[in-house]
Every structure is written in C-alpha cells, then in structure tokens.
KOLKOLTI-498884 format. One record per residue (C-alpha): residue in three letters; residue number from 1; x negated, z negated, y. Coordinates in Angstrom, 3 decimals. Layout:
N
site resn = ala | resi = NUM | x = X | z = Z | y = Y
...
This chain:
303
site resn = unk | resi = 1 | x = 0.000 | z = 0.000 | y = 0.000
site resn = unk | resi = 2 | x = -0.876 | z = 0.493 | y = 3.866
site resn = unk | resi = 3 | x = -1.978 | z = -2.351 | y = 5.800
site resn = unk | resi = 4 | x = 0.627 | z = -4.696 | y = 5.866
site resn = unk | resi = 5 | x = -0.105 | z = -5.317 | y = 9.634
site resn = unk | resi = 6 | x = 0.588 | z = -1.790 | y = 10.744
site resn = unk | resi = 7 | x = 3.398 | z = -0.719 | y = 12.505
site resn = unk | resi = 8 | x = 6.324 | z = 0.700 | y = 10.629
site resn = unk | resi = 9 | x = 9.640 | z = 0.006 | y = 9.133
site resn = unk | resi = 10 | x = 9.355 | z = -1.000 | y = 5.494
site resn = unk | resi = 11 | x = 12.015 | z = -0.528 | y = 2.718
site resn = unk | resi = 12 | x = 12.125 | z = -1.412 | y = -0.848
site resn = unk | resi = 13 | x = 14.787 | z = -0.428 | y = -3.102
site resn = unk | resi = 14 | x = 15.763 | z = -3.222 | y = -5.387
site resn = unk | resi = 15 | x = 18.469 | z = -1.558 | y = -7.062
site resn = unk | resi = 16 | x = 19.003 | z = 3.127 | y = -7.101
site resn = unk | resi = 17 | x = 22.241 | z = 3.219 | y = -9.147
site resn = unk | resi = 18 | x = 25.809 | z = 3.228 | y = -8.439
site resn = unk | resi = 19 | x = 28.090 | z = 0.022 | y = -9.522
site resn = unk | resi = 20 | x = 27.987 | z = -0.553 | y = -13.459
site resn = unk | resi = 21 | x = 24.057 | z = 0.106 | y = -13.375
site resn = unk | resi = 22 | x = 22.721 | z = 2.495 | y = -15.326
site resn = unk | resi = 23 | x = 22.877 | z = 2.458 | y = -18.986
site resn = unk | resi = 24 | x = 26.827 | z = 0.756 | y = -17.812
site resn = unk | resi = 25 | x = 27.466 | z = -1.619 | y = -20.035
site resn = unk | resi = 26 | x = 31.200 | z = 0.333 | y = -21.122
site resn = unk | resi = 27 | x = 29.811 | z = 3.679 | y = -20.939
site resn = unk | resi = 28 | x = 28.226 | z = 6.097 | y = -24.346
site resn = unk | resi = 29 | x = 27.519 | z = 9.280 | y = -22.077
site resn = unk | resi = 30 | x = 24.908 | z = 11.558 | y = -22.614
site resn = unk | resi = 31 | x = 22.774 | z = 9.901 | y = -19.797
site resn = unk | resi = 32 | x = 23.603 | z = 6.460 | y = -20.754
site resn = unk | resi = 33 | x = 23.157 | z = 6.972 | y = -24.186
site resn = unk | resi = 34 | x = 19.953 | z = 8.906 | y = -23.146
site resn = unk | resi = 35 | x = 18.731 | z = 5.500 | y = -20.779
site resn = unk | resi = 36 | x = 19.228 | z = 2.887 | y = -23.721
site resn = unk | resi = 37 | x = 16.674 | z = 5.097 | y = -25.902
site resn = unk | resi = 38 | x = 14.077 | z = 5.013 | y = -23.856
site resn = unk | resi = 39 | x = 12.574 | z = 1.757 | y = -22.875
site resn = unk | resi = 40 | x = 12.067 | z = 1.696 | y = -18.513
site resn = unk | resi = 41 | x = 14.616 | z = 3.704 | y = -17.715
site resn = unk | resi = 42 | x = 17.020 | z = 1.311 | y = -17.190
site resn = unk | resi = 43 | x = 18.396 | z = 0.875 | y = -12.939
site resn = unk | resi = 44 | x = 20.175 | z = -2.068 | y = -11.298
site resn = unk | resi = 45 | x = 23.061 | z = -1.730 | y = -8.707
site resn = unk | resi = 46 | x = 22.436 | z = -0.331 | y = -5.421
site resn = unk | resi = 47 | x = 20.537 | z = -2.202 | y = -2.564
site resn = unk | resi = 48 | x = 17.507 | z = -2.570 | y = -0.290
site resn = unk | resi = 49 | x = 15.343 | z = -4.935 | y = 1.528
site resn = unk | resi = 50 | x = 13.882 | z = -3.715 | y = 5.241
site resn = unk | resi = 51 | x = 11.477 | z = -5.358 | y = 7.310
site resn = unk | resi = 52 | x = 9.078 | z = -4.740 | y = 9.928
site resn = unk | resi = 53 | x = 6.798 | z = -7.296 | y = 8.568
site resn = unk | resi = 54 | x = 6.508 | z = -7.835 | y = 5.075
site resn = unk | resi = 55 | x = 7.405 | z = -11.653 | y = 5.550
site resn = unk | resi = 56 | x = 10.927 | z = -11.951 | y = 6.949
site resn = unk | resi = 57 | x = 13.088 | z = -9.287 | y = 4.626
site resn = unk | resi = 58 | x = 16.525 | z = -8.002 | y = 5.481
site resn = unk | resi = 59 | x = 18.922 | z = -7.294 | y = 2.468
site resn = unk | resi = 60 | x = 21.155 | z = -4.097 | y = 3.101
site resn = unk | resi = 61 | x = 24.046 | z = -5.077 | y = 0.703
site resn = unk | resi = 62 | x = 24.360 | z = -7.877 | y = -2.288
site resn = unk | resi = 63 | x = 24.537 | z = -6.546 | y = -5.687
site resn = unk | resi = 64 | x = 25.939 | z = -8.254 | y = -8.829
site resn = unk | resi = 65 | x = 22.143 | z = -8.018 | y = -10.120
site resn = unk | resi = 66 | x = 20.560 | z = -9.511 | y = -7.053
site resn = unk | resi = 67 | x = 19.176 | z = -12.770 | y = -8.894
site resn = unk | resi = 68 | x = 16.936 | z = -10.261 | y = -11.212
site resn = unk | resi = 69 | x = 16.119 | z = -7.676 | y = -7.923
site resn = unk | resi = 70 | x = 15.079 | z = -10.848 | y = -6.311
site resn = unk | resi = 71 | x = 13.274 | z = -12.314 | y = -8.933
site resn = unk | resi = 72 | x = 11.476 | z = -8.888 | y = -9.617
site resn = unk | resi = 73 | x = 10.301 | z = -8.088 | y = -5.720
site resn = unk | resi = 74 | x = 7.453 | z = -11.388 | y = -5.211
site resn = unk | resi = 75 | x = 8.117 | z = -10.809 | y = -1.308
site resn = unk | resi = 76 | x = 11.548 | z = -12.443 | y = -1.755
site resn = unk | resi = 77 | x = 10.384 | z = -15.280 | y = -3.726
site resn = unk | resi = 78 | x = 10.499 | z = -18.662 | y = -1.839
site resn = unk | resi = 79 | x = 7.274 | z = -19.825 | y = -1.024
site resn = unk | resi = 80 | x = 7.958 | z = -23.763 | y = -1.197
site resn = unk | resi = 81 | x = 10.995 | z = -25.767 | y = -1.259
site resn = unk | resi = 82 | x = 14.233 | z = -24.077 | y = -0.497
site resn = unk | resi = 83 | x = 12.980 | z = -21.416 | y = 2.134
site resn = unk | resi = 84 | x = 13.628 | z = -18.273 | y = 1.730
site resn = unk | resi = 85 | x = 11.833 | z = -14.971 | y = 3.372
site resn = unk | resi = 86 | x = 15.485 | z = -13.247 | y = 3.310
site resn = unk | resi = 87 | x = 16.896 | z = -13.372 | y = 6.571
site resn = unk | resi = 88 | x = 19.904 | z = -11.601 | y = 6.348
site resn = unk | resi = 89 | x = 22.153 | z = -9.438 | y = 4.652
site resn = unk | resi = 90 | x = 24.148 | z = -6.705 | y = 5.971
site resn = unk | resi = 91 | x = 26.998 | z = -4.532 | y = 4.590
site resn = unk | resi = 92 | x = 27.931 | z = -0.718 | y = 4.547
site resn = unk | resi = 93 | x = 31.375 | z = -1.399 | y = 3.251
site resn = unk | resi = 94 | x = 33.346 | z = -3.770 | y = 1.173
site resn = unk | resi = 95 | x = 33.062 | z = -2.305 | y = -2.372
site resn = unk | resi = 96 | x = 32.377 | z = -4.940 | y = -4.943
site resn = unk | resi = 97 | x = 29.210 | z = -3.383 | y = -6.583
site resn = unk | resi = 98 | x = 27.810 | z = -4.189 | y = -2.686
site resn = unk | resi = 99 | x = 29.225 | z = -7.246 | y = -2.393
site resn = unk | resi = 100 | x = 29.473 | z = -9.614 | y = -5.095
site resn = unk | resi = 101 | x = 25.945 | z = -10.567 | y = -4.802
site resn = unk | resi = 102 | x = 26.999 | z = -12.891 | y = -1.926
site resn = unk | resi = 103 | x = 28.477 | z = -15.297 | y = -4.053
site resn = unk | resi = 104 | x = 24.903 | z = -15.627 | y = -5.841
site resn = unk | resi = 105 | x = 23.126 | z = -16.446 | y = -2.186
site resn = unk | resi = 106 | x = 26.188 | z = -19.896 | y = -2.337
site resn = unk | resi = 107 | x = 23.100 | z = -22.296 | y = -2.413
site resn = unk | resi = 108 | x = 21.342 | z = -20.940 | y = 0.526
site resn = unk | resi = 109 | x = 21.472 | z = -23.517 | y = 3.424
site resn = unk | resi = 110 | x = 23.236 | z = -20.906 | y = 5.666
site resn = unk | resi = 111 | x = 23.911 | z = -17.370 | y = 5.296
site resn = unk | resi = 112 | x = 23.818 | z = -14.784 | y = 8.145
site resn = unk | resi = 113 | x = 26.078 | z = -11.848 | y = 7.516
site resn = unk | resi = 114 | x = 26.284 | z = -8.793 | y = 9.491
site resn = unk | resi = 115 | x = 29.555 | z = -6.936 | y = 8.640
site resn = unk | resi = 116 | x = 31.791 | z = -5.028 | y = 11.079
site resn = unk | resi = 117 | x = 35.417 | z = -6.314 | y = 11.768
site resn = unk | resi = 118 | x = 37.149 | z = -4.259 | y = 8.909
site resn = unk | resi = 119 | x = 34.635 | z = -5.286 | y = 6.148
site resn = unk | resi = 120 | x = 34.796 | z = -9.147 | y = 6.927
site resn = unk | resi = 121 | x = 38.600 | z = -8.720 | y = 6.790
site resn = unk | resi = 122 | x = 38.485 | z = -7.231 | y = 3.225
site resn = unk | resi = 123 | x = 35.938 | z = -9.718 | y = 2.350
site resn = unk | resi = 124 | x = 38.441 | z = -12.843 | y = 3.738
site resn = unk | resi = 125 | x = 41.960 | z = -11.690 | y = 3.355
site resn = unk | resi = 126 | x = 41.151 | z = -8.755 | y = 0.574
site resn = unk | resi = 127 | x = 38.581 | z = -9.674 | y = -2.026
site resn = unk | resi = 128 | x = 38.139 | z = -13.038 | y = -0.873
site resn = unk | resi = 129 | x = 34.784 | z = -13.322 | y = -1.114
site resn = unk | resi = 130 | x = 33.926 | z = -14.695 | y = 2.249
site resn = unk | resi = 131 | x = 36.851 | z = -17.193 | y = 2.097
site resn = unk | resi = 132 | x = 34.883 | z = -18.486 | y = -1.522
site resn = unk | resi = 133 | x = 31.793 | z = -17.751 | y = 0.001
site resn = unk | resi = 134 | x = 32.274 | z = -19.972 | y = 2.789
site resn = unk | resi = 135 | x = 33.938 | z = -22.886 | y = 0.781
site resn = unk | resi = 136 | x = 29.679 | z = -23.415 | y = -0.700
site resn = unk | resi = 137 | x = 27.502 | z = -22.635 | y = 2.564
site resn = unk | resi = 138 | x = 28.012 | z = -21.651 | y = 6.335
site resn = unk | resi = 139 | x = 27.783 | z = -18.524 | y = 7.241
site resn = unk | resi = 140 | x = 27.461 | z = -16.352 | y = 10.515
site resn = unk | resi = 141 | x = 28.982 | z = -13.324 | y = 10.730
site resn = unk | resi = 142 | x = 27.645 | z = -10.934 | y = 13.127
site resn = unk | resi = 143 | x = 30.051 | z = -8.209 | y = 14.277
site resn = unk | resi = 144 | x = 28.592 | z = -4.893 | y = 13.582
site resn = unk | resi = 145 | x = 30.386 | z = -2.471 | y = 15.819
site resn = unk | resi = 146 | x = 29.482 | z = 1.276 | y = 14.867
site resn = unk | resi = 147 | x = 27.740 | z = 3.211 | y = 17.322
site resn = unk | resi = 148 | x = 26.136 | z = 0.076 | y = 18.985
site resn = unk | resi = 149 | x = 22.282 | z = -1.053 | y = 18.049
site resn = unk | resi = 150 | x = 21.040 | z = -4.240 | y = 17.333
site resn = unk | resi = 151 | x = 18.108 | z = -6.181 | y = 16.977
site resn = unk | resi = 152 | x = 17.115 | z = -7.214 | y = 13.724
site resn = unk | resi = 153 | x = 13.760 | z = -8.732 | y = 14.388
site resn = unk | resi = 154 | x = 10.546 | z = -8.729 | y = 16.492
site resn = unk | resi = 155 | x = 9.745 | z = -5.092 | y = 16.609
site resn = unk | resi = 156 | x = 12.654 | z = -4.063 | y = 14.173
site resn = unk | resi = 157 | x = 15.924 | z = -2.836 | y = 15.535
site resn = unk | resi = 158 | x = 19.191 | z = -1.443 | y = 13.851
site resn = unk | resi = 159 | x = 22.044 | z = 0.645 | y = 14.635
site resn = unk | resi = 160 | x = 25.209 | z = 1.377 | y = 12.597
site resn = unk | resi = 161 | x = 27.141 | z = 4.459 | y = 12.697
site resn = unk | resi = 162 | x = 30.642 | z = 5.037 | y = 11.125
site resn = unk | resi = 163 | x = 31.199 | z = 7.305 | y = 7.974
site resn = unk | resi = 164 | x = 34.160 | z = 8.673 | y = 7.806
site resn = unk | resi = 165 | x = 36.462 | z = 7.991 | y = 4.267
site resn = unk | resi = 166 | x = 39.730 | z = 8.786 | y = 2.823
site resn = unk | resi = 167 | x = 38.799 | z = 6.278 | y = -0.255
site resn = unk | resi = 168 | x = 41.753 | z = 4.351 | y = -1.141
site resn = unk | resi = 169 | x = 41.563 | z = 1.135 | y = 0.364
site resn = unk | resi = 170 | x = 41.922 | z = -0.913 | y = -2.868
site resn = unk | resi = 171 | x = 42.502 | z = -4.667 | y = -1.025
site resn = unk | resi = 172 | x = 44.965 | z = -2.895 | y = 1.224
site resn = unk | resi = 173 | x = 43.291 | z = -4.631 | y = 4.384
site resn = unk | resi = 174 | x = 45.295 | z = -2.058 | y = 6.847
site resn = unk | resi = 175 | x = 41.958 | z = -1.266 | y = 9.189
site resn = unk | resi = 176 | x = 40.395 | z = 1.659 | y = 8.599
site resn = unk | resi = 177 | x = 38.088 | z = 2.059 | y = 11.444
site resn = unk | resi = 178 | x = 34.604 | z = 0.520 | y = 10.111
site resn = unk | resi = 179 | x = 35.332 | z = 0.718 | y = 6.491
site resn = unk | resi = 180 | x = 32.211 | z = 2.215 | y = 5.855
site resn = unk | resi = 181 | x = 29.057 | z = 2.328 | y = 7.433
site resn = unk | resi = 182 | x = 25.432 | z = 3.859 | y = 7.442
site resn = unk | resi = 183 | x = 22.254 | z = 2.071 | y = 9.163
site resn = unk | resi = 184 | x = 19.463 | z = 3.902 | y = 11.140
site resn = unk | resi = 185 | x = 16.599 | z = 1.086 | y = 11.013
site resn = unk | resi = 186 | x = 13.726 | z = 1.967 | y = 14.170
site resn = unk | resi = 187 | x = 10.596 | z = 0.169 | y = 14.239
site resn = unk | resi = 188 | x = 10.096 | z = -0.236 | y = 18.213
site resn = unk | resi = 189 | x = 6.113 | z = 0.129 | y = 18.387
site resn = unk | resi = 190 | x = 5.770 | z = 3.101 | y = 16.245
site resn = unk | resi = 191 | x = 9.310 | z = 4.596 | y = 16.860
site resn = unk | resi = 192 | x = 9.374 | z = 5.053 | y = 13.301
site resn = unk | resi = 193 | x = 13.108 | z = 4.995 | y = 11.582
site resn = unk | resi = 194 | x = 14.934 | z = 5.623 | y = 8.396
site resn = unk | resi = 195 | x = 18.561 | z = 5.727 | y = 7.156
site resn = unk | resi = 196 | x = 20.339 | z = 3.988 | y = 4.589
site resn = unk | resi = 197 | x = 23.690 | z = 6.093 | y = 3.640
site resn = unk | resi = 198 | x = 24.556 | z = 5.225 | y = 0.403
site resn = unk | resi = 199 | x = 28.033 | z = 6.356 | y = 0.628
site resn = unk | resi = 200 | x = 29.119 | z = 9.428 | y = 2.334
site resn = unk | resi = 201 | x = 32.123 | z = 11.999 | y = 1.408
site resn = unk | resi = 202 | x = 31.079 | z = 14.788 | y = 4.434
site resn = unk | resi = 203 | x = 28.019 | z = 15.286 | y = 5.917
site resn = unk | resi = 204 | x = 30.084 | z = 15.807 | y = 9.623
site resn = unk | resi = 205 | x = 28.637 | z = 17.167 | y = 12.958
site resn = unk | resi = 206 | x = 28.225 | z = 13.319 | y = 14.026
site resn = unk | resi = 207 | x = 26.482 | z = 11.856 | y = 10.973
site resn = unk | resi = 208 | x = 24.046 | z = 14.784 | y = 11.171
site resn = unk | resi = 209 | x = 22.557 | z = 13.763 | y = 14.834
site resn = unk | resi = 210 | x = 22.320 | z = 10.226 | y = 13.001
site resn = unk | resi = 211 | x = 19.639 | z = 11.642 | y = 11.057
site resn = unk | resi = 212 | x = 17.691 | z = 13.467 | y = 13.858
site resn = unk | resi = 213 | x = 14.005 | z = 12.337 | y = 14.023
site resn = unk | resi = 214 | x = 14.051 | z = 10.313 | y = 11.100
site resn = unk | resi = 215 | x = 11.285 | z = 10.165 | y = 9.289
site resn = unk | resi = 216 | x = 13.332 | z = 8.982 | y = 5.964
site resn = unk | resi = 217 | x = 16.523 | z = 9.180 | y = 4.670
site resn = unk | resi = 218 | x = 18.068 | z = 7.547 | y = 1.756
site resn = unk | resi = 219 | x = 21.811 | z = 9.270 | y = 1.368
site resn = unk | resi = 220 | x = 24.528 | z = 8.950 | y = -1.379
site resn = unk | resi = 221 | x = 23.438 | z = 10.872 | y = -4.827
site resn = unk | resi = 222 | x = 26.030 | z = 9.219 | y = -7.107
site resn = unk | resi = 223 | x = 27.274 | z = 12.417 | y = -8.616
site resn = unk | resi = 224 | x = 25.373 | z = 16.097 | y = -9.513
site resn = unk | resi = 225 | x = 28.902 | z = 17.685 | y = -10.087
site resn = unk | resi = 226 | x = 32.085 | z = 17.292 | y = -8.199
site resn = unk | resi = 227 | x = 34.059 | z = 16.357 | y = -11.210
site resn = unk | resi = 228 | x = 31.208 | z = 15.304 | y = -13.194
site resn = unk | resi = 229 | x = 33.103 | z = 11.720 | y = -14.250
site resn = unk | resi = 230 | x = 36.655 | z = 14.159 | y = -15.641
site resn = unk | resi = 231 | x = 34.384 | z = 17.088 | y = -17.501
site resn = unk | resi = 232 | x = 33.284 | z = 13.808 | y = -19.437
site resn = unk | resi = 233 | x = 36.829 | z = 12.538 | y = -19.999
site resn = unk | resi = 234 | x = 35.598 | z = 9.344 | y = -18.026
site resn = unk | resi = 235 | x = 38.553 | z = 9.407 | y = -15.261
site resn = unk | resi = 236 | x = 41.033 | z = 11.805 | y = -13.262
site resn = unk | resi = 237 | x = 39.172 | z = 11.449 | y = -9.805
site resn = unk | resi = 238 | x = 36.151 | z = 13.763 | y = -7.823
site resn = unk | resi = 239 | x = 33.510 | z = 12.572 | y = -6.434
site resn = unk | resi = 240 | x = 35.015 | z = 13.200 | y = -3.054
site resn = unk | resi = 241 | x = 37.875 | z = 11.546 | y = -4.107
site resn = unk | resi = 242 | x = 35.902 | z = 8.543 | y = -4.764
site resn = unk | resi = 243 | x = 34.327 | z = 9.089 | y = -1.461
site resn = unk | resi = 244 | x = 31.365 | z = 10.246 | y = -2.572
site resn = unk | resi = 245 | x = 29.459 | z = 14.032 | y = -1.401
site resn = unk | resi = 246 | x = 28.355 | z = 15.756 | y = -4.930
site resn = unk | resi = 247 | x = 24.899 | z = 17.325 | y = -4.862
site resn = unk | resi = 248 | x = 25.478 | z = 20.142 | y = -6.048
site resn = unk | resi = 249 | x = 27.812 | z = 23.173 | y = -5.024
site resn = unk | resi = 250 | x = 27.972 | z = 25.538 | y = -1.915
site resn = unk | resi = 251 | x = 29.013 | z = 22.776 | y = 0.167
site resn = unk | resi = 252 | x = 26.969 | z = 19.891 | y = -1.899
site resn = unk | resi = 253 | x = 24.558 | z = 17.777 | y = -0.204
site resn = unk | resi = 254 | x = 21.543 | z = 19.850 | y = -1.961
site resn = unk | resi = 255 | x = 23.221 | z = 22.830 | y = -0.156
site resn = unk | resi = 256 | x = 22.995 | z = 20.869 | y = 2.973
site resn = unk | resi = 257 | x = 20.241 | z = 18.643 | y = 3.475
site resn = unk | resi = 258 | x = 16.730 | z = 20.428 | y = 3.592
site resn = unk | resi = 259 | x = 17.976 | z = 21.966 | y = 7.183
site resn = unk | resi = 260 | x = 18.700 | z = 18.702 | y = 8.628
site resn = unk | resi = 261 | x = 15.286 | z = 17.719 | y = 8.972
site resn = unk | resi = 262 | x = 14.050 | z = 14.215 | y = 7.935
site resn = unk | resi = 263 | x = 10.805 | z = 14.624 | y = 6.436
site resn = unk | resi = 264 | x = 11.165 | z = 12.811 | y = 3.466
site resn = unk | resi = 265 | x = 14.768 | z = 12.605 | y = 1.885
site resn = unk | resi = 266 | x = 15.763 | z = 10.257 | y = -1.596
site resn = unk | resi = 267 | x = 18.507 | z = 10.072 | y = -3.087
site resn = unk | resi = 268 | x = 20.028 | z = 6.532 | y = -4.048
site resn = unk | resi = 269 | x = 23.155 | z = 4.880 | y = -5.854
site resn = unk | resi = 270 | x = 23.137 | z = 7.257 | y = -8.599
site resn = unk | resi = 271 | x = 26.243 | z = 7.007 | y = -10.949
site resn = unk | resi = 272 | x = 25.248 | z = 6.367 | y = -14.763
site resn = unk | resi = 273 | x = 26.584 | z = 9.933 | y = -15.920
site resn = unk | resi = 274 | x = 24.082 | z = 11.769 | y = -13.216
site resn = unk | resi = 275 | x = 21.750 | z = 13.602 | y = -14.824
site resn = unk | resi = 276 | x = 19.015 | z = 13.257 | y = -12.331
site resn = unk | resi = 277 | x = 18.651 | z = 9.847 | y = -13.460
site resn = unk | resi = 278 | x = 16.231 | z = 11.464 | y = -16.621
site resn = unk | resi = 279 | x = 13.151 | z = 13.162 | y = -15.536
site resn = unk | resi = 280 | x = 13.619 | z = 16.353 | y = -17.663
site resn = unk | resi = 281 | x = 16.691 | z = 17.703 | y = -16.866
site resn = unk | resi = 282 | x = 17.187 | z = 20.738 | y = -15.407
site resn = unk | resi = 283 | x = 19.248 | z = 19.451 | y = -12.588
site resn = unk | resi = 284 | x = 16.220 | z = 16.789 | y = -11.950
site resn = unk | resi = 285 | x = 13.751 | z = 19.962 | y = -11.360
site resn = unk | resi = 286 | x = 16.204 | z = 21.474 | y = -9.499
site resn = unk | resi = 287 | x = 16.158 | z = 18.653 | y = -6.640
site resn = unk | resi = 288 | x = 12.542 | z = 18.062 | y = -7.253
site resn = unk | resi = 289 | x = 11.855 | z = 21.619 | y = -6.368
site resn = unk | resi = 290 | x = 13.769 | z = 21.420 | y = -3.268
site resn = unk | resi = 291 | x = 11.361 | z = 18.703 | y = -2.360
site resn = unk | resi = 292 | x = 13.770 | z = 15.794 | y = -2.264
site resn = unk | resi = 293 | x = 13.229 | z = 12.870 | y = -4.428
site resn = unk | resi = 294 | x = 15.382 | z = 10.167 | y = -6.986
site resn = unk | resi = 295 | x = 14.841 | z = 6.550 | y = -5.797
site resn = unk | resi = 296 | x = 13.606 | z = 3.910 | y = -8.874
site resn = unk | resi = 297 | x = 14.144 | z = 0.375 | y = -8.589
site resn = unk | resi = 298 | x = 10.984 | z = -1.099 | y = -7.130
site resn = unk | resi = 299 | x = 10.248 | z = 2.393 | y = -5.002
site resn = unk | resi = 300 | x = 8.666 | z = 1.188 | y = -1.493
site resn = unk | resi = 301 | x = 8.308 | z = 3.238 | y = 1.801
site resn = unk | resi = 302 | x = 6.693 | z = 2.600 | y = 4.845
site resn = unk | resi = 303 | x = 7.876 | z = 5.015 | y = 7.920
C-alpha cells in the first residue's frame, strides 16, 4: 500500500455481493453451486469503509455479516478497551441486506447515523430497526439531504445525491423522495473523490454529472442479464424491476459506462446468480476487456 500519510480518499470493500451473499445459503444455481466448489470464492453482503486517514473509518451501510467484515479488516479492530476506529455509518437506502448490521453495532457506547429523512422513517416506523436500535444505545442521526455536502472528517468531505427508484416500497413508509441514495466522497487536499452507487435502476442525465471528475466509481453490478433471476426460474421480477441497471444489453450499464469517464470503474453488490462473480466466464472477460473491474471482499483503493 501507499503511504498511509498521503493525501487521498481510501475505501475498502468489506463485503461485493448483493443480499444473501454469495454462495446464498437457499440458492443451487450454476454460480452458487460453482462458488461452494471452489474454496475462496465465497463474498459477504455489500458494504464499505472510507477514510481519509486510515485511523478513523466510516462504514457506508451495515450488513448482516458485519461482525466477520469487521473482524477480517485489522483497521476496524479496537485497539484497547471499548474504542472503536469506526466513526460512523451511513446509509444509501433502507433495504435490509444494508441495514441489519446496525443491530450488531447495539453495544457501541453511541452510534452516529447518517440517513436522510425517508430512510430513518423506514428504519423507525417501517422495519423498526432504529426504534430496536435505539432501545440498546443512543444514537445521532444526521439528516442527509441529497444534493447537499457534508463533512465527514478532517480533510474528508461527502455529498449525497438522489437515485431515482420505482422499487416497491416494501414497509410502505409513504416518502419517496430520498429512498435511495449514492455518495461522492472528496478528499479536500488532493481533490481526489470516488462514488459509492450500489443501487441504481437508470443511469439519468443528473447521476451522470455526479460522476464527473471522479477518479473511482463503484456502481450497482447485481445482475449480467435483465431477467437473469426468471431464465433461472428463481422469481417473476427484472432487474429493473428490482431497481437494479443490468450490465449487459444496448441500454446496460456496460453499454454505458466507459464514456462517462471515471478512470477506474468496479462493479459491486453482485447478485449470487451473476456470472461475473467466477473468473472464467465469458461474461467476466467481457467486462474485463472493457477495462472495468469486479470488486472482492478485502479489495482497497486509494484515489
């Protein structure tokens, strides 16, 4: 790794696939079954950790498997006592797979949380998961309000930006404005920034400026094929439908991205019945050709 004293925003993924994981524990696909046979292959549910640092970490949504991400990445460990070099946590949407991980931070002495209005009103009056949250530890929400920046930290800010959805709102919260949300993380001394979009159904005219000048961006890859999950008899929706861009197809984020011009783009929160999740498919060379890249757990970048 670089110096850890340079400028630069730094990211590591702690967990590249979709909710379920990848083999999913239900699930005898061709991928998964392809996953259990080979001994490394195996991914934990989606989420990062930013900082500008190395020391004071910022967790960009709680997975169910965040005790074993933590417990995997040293740089989270607590170095004496009950500290803790995780500062925060902040949330792109409500979805369980990104959230349930909060109820395994109840212990922590007090939990900052930075949500926009519509998520924490899922989380308290929908899931419920801030309401139970809240009955083991304080926590302090900070209002993310998309379009508007933020600091994070000395040298490290953040600034959300709305992704438009017509996912079913499964709690039935009633606000749609905020659902879901991408993060454009700037280191201030080198200018350096990347984006964390791990759910997007349209790459619109507005969340392609969000990506101008980026030097990295991390977007949605949870499908290859638009109806991937019904050619395997797995269910009746898209990906769109399940507000998620496919990859592939005229109009497929494959199609799309290389003109948009970060220099480095990966692709993240891969569903378990992608084939780019094993190295020698043909839809792997495919994307490796076009010179993008498949996050692994553990992958870190410096930008």
């Amino acid at each position: 790794m670089n110096d850890e004293r340079s400028a630069g925003v730094w990211v590591r993924v702690l967990g590249s696939a979709a909710g379920g994981g990848s083999p999913q524990w239900n699930c005898g696909c061709p991928v998964c079954a392809a996953v259990r046979s080979r001994p490394g292959l195996a991914r934990t549910q989606s989420s990062v950790v930013v900082s500008a640092d190395r020391r004071r970490w910022f967790l960009i949504n709680a997975s169910p498997d965040l005790p074993a991400q933590i417990e995997d990445f040293p740089g989270l460990h607590p170095p004496d006592d009950r500290t803790t070099p995780l500062e925060a946590v902040l949330l792109t949407d409500a979805e369980l797979d990104h959230t349930l991980g909060l109820l395994l931070l109840r212990e922590a002495r007090a939990l900052r949380l930075y949500a926009t209005p519509a998520v924490r009103k899922t989380l308290s009056d929908g899931s419920g998961i801030l309401r139970t949250l809240e009955r083991y530890c304080p926590v302090e929400w900070r209002a993310v309000i998309p379009g508007s920046g933020f600091a994070l930290a000395d040298g490290l800010s953040c600034r959300a930006f709305g992704v438009p959805t017509t996912k079913r709102d499964r709690f039935g919260a009633g606000v749609d404005h905020g659902r879901v949300v991408g993060y454009r993380l700037t280191d201030e001394r080198s200018g350096g920034s990347l984006v964390y979009l791990p759910c997007v159904q349209s790459l619109t005219a507005a969340l392609r400026l969000e990506f101008e000048g980026c030097a990295c961006l991390l977007i949605d890859g949870t499908c290859w094929h638009d109806d991937e999950l019904i050619r395997l008899g797995l269910a009746r929706k898209t990906s769109r439908e399940m507000g998620h861009l496919p990859i592939d197809g005229p109009d497929g984020s494959l199609a799309q991205l290389p003109s948009l011009g970060p220099a480095r783009t990966i692709f993240v929160h891969m569903n378990n019945t992608n084939p780019i999740l094993l190295e020698d498919t043909p839809e792997r060379r495919t994307l490796e050709e076009s010179g993008m890249e498949v996050a692994v757990d553990g992958l870190e970048i410096q930008v």
